[in-house]
C-alpha positions as protocol buffer text, in pm:
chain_id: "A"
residue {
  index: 1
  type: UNK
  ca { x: 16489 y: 20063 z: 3013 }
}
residue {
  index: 2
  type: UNK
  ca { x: 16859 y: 20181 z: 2883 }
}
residue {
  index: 3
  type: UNK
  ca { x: 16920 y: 19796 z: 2737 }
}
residue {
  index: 4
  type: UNK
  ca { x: 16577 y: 19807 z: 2536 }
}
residue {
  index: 5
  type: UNK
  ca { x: 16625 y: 20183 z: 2419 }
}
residue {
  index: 6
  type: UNK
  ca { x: 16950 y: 20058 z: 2326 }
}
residue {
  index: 7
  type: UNK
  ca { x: 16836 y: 19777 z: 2139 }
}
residue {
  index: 8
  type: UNK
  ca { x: 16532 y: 19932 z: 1958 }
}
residue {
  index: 9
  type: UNK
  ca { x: 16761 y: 20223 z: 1830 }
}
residue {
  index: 10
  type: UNK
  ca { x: 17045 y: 20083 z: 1762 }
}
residue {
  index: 11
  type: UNK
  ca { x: 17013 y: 19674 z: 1722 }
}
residue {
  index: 12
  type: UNK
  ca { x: 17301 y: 19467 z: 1638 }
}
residue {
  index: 13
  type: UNK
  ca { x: 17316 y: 19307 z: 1317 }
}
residue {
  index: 14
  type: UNK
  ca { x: 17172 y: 19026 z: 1396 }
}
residue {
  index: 15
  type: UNK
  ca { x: 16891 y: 19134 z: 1593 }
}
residue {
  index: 16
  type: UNK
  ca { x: 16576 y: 19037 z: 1512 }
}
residue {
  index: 17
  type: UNK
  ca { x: 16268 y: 19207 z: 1775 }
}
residue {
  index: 18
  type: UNK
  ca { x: 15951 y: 18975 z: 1651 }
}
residue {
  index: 19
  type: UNK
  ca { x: 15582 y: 19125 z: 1824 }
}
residue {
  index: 20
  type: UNK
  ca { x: 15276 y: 18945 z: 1903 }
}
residue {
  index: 21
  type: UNK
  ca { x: 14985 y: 19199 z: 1851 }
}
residue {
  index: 22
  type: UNK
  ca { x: 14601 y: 19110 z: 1934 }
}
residue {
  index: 23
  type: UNK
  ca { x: 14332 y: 19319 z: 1781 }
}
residue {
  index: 24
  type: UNK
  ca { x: 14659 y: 19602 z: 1763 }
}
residue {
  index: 25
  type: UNK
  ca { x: 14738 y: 19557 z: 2132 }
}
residue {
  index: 26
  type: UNK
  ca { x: 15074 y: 19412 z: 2236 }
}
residue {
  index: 27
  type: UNK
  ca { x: 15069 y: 19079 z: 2375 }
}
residue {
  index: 28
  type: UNK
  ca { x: 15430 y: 18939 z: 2355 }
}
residue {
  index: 29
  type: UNK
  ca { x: 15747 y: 18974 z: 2200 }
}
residue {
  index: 30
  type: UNK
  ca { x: 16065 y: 18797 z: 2140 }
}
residue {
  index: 31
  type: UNK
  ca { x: 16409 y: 18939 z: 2065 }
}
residue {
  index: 32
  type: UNK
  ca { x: 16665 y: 18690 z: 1887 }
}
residue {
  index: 33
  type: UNK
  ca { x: 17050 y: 18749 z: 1776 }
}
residue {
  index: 34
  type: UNK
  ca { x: 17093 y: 18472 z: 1483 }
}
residue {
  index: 35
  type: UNK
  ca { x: 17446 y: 18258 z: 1485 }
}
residue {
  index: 36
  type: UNK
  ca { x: 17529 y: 18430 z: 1835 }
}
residue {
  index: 37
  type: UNK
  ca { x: 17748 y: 18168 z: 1947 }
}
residue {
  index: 38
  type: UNK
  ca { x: 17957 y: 17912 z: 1750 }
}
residue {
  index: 39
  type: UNK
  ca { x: 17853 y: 17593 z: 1939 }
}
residue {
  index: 40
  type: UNK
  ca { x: 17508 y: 17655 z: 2031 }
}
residue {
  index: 41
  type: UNK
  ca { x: 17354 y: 17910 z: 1718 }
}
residue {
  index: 42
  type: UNK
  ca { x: 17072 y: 18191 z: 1784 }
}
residue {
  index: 43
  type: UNK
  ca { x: 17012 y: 18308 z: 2063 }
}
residue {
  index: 44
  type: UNK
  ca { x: 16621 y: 18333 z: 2194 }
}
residue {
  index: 45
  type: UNK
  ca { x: 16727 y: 18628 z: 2440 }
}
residue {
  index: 46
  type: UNK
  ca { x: 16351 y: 18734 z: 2547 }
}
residue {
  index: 47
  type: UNK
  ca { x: 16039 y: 18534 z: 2486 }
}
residue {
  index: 48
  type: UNK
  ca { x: 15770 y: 18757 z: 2710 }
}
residue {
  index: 49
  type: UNK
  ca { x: 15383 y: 18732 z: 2690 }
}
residue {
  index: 50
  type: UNK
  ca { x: 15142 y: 18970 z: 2850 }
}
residue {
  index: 51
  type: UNK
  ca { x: 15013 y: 18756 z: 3235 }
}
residue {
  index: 52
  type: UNK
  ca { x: 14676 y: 18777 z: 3079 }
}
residue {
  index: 53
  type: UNK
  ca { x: 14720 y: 18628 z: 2765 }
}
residue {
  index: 54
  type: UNK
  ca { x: 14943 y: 18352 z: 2907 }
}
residue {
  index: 55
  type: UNK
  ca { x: 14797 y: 17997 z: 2826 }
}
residue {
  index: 56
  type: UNK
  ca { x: 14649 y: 18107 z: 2490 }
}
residue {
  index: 57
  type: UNK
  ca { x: 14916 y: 17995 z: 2260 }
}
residue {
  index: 58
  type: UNK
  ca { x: 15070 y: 18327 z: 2203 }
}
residue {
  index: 59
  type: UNK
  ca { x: 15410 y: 18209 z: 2354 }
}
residue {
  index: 60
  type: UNK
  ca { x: 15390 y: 17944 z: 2131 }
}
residue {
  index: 61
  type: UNK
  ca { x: 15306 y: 18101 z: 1792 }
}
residue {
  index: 62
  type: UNK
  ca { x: 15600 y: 18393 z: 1911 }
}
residue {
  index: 63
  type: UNK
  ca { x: 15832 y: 18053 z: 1946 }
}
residue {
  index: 64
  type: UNK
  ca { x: 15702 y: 17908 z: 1617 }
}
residue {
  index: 65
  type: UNK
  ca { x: 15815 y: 18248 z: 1437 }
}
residue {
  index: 66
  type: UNK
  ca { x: 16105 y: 18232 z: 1578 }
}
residue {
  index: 67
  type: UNK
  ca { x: 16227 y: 17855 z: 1492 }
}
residue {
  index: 68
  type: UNK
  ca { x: 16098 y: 17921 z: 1167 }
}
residue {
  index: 69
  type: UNK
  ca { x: 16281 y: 18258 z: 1097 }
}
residue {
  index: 70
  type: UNK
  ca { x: 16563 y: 18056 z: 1239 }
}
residue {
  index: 71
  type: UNK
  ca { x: 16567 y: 17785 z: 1007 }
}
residue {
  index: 72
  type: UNK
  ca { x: 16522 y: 18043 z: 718 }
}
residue {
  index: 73
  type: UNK
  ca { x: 16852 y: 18292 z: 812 }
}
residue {
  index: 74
  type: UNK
  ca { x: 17075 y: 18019 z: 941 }
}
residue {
  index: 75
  type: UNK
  ca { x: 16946 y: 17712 z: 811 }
}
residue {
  index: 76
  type: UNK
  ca { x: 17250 y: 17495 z: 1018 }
}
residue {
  index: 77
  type: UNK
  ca { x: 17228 y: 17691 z: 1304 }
}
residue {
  index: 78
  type: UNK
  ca { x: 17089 y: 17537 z: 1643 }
}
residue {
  index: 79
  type: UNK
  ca { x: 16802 y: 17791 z: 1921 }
}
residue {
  index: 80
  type: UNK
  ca { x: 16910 y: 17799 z: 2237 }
}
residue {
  index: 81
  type: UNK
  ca { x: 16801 y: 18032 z: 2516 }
}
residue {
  index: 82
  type: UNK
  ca { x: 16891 y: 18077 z: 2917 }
}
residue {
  index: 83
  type: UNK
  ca { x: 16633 y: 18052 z: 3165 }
}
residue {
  index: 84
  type: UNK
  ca { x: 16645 y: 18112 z: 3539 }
}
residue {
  index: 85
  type: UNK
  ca { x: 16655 y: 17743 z: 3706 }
}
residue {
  index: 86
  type: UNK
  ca { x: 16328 y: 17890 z: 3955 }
}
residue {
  index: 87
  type: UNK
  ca { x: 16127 y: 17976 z: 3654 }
}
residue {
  index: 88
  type: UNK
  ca { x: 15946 y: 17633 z: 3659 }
}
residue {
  index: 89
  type: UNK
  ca { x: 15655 y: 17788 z: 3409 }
}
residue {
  index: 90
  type: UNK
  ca { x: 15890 y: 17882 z: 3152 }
}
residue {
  index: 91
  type: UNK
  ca { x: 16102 y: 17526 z: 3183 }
}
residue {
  index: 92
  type: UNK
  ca { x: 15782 y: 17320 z: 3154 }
}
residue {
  index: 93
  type: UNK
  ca { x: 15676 y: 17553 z: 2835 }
}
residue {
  index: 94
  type: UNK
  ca { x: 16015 y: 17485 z: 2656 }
}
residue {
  index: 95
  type: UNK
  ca { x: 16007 y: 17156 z: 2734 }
}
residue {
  index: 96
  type: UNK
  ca { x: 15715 y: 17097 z: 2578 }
}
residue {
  index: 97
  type: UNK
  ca { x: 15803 y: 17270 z: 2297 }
}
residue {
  index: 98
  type: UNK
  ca { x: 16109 y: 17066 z: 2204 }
}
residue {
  index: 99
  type: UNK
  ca { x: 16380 y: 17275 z: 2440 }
}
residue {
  index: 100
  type: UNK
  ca { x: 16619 y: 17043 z: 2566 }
}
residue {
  index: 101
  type: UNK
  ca { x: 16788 y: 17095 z: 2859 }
}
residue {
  index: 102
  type: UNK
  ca { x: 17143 y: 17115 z: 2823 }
}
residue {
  index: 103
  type: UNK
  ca { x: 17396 y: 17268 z: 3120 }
}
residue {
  index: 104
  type: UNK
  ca { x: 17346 y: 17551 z: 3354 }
}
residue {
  index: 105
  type: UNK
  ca { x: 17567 y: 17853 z: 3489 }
}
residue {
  index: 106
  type: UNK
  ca { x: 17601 y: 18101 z: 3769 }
}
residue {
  index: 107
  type: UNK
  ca { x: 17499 y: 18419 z: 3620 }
}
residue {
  index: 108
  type: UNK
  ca { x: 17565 y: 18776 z: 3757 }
}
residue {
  index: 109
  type: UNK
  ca { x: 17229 y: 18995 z: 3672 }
}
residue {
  index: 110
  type: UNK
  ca { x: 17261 y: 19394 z: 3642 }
}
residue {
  index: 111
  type: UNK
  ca { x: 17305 y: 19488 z: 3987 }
}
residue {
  index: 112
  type: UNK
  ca { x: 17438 y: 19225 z: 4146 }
}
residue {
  index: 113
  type: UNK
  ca { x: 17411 y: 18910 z: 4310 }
}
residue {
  index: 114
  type: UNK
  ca { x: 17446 y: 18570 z: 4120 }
}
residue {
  index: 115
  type: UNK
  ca { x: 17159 y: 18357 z: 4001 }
}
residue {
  index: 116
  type: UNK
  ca { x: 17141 y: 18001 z: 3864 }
}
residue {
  index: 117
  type: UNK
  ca { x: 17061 y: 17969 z: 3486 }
}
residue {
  index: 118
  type: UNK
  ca { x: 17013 y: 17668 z: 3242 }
}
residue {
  index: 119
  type: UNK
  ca { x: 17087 y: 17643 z: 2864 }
}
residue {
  index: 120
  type: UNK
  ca { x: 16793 y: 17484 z: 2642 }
}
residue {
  index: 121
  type: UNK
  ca { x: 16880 y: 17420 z: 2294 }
}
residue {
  index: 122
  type: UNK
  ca { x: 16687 y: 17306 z: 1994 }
}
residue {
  index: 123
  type: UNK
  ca { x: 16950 y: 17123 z: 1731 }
}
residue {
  index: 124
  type: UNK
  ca { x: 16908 y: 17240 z: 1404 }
}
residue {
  index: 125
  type: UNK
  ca { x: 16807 y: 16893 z: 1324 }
}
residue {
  index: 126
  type: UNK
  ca { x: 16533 y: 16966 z: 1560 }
}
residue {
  index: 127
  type: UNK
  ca { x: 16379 y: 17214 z: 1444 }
}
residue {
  index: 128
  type: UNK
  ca { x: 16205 y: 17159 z: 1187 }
}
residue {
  index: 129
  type: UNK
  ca { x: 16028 y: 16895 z: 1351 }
}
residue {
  index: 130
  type: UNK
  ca { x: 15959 y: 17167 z: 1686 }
}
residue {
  index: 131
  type: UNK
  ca { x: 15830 y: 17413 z: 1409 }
}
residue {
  index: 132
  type: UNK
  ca { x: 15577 y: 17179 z: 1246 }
}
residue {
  index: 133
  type: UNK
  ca { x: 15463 y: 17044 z: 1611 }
}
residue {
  index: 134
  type: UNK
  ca { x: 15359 y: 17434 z: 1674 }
}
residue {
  index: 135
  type: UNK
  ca { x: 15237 y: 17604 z: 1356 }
}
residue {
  index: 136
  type: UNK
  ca { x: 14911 y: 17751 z: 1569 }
}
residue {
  index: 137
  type: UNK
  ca { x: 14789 y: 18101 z: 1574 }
}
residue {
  index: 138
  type: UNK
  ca { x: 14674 y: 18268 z: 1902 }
}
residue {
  index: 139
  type: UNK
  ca { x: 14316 y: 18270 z: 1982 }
}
């Protein structure tokens, strides 16, 4: 709760909070920080959809926006986002959306322990491709 207050009243710069809405109810949302890190671009930090609207496309169309914003505000930048190594649904979803698997870390979550997480990236010479391959609109 304090990180998203934090973000949704005071973002960063390069914050970008992008929301999936359904006859005006929430569905999903995606929170991005463009050119985050010199090597590997934007960062995708969240990419969440609602359990019941899962396997509707909503995750992709949210992923769509955000490629295409992407390409639009850094046009040389690369997407990458972290995703827990047990979170097989999510893998198989970027993976199918272009996300290419490219190392992994030990990362230490708010309140403790460590976890395993693995970097997918989307070259910039990727995306335009990845974008094209998903222009849908939820149904």
């Amino acid at each position: 709760m304090r990180v998203w207050t934090q973000r949704l009243q005071q973002p960063a710069s390069n914050q970008e909070v992008t929301m999936a809405e359904i006859s005006g109810e929430l569905v999903g949302f995606s929170c991005t920080y463009a050119n985050d890190h010199p090597q590997w671009g934007t960062l995708l930090d969240n990419l969440h959809v609602h359990p019941t609207m899962k396997g509707r496309r909503v995750g992709s169309a949210l992923l769509s926006e955000v490629i295409q914003r992407c390409r639009r505000q850094a046009p040389v930048s690369s997407l990458y986002l972290w995703v827990l190594e047990a979170n097989q649904e999510a893998r198989r979803f970027y993976e199918r959306h272009g996300g290419r698997w490219v190392g992994e870390e030990l990362w230490s979550p708010p309140g403790g322990g460590s976890i395993r997480r693995l970097r997918y990236v989307w070259p910039a010479d990727d995306l335009s491709r990845a974008s094209e391959n998903m222009m849908v609109s939820p149904h």
